[in-house]
C-alpha positions as CSV (number, residue, x, y, z in Angstrom):
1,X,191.1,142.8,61.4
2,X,187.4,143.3,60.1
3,X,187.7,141.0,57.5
4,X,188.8,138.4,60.2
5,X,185.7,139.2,62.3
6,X,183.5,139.4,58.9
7,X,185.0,136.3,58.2
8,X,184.4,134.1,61.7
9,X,180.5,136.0,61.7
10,X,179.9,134.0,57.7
11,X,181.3,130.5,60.0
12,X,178.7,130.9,62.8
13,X,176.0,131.8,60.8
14,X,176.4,129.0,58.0
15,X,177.0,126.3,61.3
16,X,173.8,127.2,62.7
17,X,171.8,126.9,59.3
18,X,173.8,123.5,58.5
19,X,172.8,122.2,62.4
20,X,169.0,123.4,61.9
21,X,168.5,121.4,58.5
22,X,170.0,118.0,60.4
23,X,167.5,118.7,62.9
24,X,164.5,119.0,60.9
25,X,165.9,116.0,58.3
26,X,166.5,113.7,61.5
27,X,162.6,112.7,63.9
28,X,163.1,114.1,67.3
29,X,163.5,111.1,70.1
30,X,160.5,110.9,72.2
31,X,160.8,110.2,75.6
32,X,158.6,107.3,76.7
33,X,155.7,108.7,79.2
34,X,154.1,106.7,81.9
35,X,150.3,107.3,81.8
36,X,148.1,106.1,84.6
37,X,144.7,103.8,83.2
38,X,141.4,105.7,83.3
39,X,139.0,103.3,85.7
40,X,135.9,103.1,84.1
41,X,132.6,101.1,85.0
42,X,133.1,97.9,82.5
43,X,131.3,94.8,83.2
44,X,132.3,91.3,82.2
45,X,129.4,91.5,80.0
46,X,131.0,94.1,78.0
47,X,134.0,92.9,77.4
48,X,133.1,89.6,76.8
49,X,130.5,90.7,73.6
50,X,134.1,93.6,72.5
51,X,136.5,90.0,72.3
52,X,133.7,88.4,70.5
53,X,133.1,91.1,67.6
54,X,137.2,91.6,67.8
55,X,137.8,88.2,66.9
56,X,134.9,87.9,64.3
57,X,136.5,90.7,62.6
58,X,139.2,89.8,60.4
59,X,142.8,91.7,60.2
60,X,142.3,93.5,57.7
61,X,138.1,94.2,58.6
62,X,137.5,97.7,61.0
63,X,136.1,96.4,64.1
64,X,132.4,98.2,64.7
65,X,131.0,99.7,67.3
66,X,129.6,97.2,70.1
67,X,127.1,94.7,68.9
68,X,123.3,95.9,69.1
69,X,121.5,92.7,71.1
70,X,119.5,90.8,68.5
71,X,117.4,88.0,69.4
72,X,116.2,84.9,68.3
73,X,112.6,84.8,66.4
74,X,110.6,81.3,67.5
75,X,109.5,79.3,64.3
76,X,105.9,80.1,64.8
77,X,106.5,83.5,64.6
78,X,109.0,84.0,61.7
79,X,107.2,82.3,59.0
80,X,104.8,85.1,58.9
81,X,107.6,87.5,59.7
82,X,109.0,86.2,56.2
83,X,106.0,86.3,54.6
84,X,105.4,89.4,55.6
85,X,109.2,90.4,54.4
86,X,110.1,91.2,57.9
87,X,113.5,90.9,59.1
88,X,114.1,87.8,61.1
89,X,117.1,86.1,62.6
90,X,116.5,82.9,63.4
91,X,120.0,82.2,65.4
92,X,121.0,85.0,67.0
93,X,123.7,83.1,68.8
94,X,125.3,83.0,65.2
95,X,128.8,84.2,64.1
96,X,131.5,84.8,61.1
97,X,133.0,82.2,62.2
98,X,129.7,80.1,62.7
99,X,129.1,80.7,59.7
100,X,132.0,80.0,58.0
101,X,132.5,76.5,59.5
102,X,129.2,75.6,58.6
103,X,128.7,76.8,54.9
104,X,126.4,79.2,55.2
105,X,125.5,81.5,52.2
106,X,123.5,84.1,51.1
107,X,120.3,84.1,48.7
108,X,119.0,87.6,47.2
109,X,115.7,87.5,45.7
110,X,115.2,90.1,42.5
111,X,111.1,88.8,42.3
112,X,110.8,88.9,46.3
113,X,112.9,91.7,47.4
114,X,114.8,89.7,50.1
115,X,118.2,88.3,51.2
116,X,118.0,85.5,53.0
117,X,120.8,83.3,54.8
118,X,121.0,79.7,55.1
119,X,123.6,77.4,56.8
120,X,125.2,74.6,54.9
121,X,122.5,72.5,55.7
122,X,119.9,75.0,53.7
123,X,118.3,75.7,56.8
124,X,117.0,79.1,57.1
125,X,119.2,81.5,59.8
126,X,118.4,85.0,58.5
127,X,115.9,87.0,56.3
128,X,115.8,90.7,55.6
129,X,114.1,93.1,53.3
130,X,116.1,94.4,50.7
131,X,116.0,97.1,47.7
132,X,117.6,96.2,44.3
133,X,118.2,98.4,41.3
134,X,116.1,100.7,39.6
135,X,116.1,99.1,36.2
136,X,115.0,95.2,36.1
137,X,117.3,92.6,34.2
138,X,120.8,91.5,34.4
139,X,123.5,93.8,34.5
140,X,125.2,94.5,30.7
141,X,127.4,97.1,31.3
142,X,128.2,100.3,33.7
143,X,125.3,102.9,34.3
144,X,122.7,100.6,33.1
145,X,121.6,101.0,37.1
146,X,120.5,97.2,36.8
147,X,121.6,94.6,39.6
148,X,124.0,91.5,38.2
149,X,122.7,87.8,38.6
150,X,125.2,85.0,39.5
151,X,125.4,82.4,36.6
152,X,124.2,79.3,37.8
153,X,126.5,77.1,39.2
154,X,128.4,80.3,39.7
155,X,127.7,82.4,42.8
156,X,129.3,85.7,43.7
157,X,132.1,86.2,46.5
158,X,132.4,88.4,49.3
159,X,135.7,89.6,48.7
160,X,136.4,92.5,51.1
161,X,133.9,93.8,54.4
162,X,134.5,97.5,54.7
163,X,134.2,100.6,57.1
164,X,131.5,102.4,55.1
165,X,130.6,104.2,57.6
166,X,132.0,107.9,56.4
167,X,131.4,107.0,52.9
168,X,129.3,109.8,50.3
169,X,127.4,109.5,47.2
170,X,125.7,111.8,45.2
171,X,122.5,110.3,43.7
172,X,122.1,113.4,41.1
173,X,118.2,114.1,43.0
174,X,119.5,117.6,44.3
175,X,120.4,116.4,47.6
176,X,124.5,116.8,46.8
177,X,127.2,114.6,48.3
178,X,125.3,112.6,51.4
179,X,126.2,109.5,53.4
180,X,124.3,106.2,52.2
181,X,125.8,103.2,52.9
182,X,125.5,102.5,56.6
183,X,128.1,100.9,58.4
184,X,129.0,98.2,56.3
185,X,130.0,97.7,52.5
186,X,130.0,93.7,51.7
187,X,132.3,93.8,48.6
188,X,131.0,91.9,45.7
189,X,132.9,89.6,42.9
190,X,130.9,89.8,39.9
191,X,133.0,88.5,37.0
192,X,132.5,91.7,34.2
193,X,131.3,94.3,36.6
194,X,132.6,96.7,39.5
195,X,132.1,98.3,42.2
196,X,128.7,96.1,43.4
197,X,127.7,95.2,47.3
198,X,125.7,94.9,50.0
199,X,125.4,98.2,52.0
200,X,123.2,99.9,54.3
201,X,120.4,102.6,53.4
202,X,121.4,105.9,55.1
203,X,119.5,108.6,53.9
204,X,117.5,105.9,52.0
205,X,115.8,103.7,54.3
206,X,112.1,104.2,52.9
207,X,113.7,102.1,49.7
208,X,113.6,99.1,51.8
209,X,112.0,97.1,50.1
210,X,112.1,98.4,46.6
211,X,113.7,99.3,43.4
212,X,115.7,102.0,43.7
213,X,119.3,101.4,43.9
214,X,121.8,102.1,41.2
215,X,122.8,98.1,41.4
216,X,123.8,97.6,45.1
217,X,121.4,95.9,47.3
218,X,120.8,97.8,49.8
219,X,119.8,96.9,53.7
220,X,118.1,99.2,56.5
221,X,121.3,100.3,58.0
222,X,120.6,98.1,61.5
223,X,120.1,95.0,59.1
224,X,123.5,95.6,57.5
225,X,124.8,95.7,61.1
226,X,123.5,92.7,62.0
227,X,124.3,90.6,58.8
228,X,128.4,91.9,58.9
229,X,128.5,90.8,63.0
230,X,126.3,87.6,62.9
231,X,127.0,85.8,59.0
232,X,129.1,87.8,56.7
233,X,132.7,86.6,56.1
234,X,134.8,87.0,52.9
235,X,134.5,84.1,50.6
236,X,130.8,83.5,51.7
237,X,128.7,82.6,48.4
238,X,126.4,85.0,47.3
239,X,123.5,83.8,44.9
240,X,121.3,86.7,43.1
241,X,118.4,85.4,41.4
242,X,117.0,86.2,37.6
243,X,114.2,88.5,37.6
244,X,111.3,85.8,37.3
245,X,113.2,83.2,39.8
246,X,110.9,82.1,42.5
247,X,111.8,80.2,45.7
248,X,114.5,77.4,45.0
249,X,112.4,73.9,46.1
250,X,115.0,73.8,49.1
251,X,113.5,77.2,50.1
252,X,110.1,76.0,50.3
């Protein structure tokens, strides 16, 4: 008789561990729940500028934070803005997609420490101060902390426009692992080298303009934010001049 009972007990408990292993093997159903909408104050306005930077962002690009308002700079006033190696956006009314359809590209300037935007007409839309890398010449190999310069003919790529935003470095100064790329990283192909963009300056901004950089070019951090929502879009040309290039006669 005891072994009977002994024997039904073993059953039950080796059931129960055999149903508990099923469970946990097998996601629990959830049951759909019907959750009313927050109302909160948003204006036309403010949706109207979240579609816009939605669908400038690609499906694969994080969408930002709402756009910052950035307005237009008259002619009269942004030539000595750009002399002065101010930033300037000339079309504020600008988009990726803009951009895009009309050609635009970007020109960085190693002897003038500037990025500069132009449509495919070479008609000036953007201009911001920049910092290149520490070391001057063209880049030879990794950890030579010099900035590459696109063969002629041969421009650079955007290739990828990433969330930077939570992104670390340590720069070796005694300041340990710190943010420093602002928003935006605008991914760079440059045929024999890695791991080179266009990034904000957190932590850094007092570089801008300057030599400083390890081979990035860096931006202020607003600037970065304003080139990725008004004129950066993967597969936009990226020209870095040589050292001793001046302005291209086009520029002038």
């Amino acid at each position: 008789m005891m072994k009977k009972i002994f024997a039904i007990a073993v059953a039950c408990v080796l059931g129960m561990g055999l149903t508990a292993v099923c469970q946990d093997a097998v996601p629990k159903p959830t049951k759909k729940r019907t959750e009313q909408k927050q109302q909160v104050p948003y204006s036309k306005k403010d949706r109207a500028a979240t579609l816009a930077t939605q669908s400038s962002a690609g499906p694969d690009t994080p969408v930002a934070a709402p756009e910052q308002k950035t307005e237009s700079v008259d002619q009269d006033k942004s030539a000595a803005l750009v002399k002065a190696n101010k930033t300037v956006v000339l079309d504020a009314t600008y988009t990726p997609a803009k951009a895009k359809a009309s050609g635009a590209f970007i020109v960085i300037s190693k002897k003038d420490l500037n990025l500069r935007v132009y449509d495919g007409n070479k008609q000036l839309l953007a201009h911001f101060p920049c910092c290149l890398s520490k070391n001057k010449g063209n880049k030879q190999r990794r950890g030579d902390m010099k900035t590459p310069e696109s063969p002629e003919g041969k421009p650079f790529k955007i290739t990828a426009i990433q969330d930077a935003s939570t992104w670390r470095h340590d720069f070796k100064d005694g300041r340990g692992s710190i943010k420093a790329y602002g928003n935006w990283f605008l991914r760079l192909l440059t045929p024999g080298h890695s791991g080179i963009g266009i990034h904000g300056s957190t932590n850094n901004e007092n570089s801008v303009p300057g030599r400083a950089s390890e081979g990035c070019i860096r931006l202020r951090d607003q600037d970065i934010i304003t080139l990725k929502q008004k004129f950066a879009y993967v597969g936009m040309s990226v020209i870095i001049k040589s050292e001793t290039q001046g302005l291209y006669t086009w520029e002038k």
